[in-house]
C-alpha positions in Angstrom: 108.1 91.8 72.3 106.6 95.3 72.3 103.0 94.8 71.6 101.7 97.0 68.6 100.4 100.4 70.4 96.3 101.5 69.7 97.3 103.7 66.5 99.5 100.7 64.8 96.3 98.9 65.3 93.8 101.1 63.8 96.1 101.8 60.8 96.1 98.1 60.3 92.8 97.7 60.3 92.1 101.0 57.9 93.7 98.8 55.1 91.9 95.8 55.7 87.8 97.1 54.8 87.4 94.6 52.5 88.4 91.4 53.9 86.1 92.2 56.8 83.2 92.6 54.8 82.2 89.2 53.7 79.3 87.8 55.5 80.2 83.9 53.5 82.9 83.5 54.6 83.8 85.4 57.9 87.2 85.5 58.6 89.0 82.4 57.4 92.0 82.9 60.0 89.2 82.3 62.4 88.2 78.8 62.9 84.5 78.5 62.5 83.8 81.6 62.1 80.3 81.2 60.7 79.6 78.8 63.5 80.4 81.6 66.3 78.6 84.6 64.0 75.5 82.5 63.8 75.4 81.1 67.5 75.7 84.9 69.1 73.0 86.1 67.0 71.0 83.0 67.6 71.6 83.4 71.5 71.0 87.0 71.5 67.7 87.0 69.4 66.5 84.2 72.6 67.6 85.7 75.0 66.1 89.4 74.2 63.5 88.9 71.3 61.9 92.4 71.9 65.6 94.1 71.9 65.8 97.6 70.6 69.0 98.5 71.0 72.6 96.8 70.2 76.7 97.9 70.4 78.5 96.3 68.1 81.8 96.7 70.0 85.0 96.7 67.2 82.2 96.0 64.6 84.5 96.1 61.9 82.4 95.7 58.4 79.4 95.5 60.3 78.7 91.5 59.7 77.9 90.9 63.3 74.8 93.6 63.2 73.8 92.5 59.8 73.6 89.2 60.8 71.6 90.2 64.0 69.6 92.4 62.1 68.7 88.9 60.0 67.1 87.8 63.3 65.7 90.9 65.2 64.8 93.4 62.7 64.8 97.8 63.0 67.2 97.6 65.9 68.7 101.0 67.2 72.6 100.2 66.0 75.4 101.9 67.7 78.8 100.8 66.1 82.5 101.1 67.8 85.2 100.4 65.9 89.2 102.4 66.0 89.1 102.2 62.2 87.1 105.2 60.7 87.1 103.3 57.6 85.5 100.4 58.8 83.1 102.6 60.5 81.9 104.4 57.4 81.7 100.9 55.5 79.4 99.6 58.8 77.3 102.6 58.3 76.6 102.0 55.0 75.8 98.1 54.9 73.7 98.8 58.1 71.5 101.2 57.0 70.4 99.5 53.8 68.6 97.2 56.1 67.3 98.6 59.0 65.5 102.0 59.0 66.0 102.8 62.9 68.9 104.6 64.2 72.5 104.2 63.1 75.4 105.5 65.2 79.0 105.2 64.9 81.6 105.9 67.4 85.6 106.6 66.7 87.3 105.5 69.4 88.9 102.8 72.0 86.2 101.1 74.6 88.1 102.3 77.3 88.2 105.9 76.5 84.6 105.7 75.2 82.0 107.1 77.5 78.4 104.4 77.0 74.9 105.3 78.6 73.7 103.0 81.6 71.2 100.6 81.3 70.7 101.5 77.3 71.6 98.6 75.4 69.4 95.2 75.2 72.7 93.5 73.1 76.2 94.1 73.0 78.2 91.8 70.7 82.1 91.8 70.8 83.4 89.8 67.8 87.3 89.3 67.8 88.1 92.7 69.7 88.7 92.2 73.5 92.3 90.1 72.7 93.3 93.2 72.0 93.0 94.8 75.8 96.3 94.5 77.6 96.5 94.5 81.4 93.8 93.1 84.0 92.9 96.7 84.5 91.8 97.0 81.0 89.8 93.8 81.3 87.9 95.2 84.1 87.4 98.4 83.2 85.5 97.2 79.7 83.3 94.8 81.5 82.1 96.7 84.2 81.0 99.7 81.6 79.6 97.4 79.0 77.8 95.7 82.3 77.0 99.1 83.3 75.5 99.9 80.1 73.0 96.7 79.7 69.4 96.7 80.0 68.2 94.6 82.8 68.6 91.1 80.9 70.2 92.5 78.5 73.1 90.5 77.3 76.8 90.4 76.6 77.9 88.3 73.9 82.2 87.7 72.4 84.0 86.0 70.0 87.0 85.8 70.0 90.5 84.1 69.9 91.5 82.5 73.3 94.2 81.6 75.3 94.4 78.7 77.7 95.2 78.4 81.5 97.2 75.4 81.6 100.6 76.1 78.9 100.8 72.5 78.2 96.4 72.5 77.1 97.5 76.0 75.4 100.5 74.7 73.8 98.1 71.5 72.0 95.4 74.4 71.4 97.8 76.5 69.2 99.2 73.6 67.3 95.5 72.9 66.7 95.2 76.4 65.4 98.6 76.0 63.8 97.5 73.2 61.6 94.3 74.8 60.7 96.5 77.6 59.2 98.7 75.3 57.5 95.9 73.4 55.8 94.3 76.8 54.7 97.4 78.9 53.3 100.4 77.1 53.9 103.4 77.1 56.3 104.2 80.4 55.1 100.7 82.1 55.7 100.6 80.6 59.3 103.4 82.0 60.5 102.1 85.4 58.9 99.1 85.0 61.3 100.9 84.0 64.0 103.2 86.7 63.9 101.3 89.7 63.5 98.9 87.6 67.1 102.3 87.8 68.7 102.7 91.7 68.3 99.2 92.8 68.6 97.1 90.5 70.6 96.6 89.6 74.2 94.2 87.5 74.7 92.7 85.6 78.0 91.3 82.1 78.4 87.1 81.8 78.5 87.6 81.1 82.1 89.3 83.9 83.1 86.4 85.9 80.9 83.3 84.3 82.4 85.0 84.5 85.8 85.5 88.1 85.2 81.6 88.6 84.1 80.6 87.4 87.3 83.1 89.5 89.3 81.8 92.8 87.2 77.5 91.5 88.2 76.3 89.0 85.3 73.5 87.3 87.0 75.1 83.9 84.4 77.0 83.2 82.0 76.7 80.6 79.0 79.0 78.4 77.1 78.3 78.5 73.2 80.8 77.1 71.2 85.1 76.2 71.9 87.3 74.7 69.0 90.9 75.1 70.0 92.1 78.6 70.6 88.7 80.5 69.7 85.1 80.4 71.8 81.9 82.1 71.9 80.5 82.8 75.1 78.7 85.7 77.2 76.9 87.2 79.7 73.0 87.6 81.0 72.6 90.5 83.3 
């Protein structure tokens, strides 16, 4: 199946401002979604307490810097996202509650040029499934390791794929059934259809193994329920 192209995706996401924006809920086609939002803050805030400076990479609505702004407060925000829409409703929930810098960026991470060793925190919440070929993959981590502070650190969320197809066949029935029990047979196989043309994502090992390729001095393990995870990088 052709995969959707970067324009299909941002005019996808364009529609969608509002169902990105609750904070409650997160994103009910995302199994624990709350769990994963409040573990990367959590883990970012311990890792770099005195951060000044975050990327919230695909930041959507902007709940992933609101939430770390919850837990390290007046941070300089800088927020990617291919949806101009989203962007301008990040902006505006952002700077009702911090009053350092907010910046937003248009664009694609891989076209995207990012200062070196400028960011304490980079969070990537359900974005990276949508890179395509190992040369993608690479490309992203290197610049956002490029573009950490010293112990800065590199945190994702995001839907996962495993290595082994009969473990990733049992992981998507998981997910399957979590659909089913939330909208309905008919809803699931809305999700799953519009994963098939738009998403390809990689397995947590693949990821981490990648983070060490790219420099991370370690990687951490937060949280795996079926086919999503939370995990990262400490530079």
């Amino acid at each position: 199946m052709k995969k959707s192209t970067v324009t299909e995706i941002r005019e996808r996401f364009d529609n969608e401002v509002e169902r990105f924006s609750s904070l409650e809920t997160g994103q009910v086609a995302t199994m624990d979604a709350k769990i994963a939002l409040e573990l990367i803050t959590c883990t970012a805030r311990a890792i770099k307490p005195e951060a000044k400076t975050i990327l919230d990479l695909g930041c959507g609505a902007g709940n992933y810097t609101l939430k770390m702004l919850s837990k390290v407060s007046n941070l300089n925000c800088t927020l990617v996202d291919l949806s101009q829409n989203m962007l301008d409703k990040a902006f505006e929930r952002v700077s009702e509650v911090t009053t350092a810098k907010v910046e937003t960026i248009q664009g694609d991470i891989r076209d995207i040029e990012l200062p070196k060793n400028h960011f304490d925190i980079i969070l990537a919440g359900a974005v990276l499934h949508h890179l395509r070929e190992d040369s993608d993959w690479e490309l992203v981590f290197q610049k956002l390791y490029d573009s950490l502070t010293p112990g800065g650190c590199f945190l994702i969320s995001d839907l996962l794929v495993q290595n082994h197809e009969e473990v990733n066949k049992l992981v998507w029935k998981m997910y399957a059934n979590y659909l089913t029990q939330h909208g309905g047979e008919e809803y699931q196989q809305k999700v799953f259809d519009y994963i098939e043309k738009e998403d390809t994502p990689r397995s947590m090992t693949y990821q981490l193994d990648l983070m060490k390729k790219v420099g991370f001095s370690s990687t951490e393990i937060l949280h795996k329920n079926a086919c999503f995870g939370a995990f990262g990088g400490i530079k």
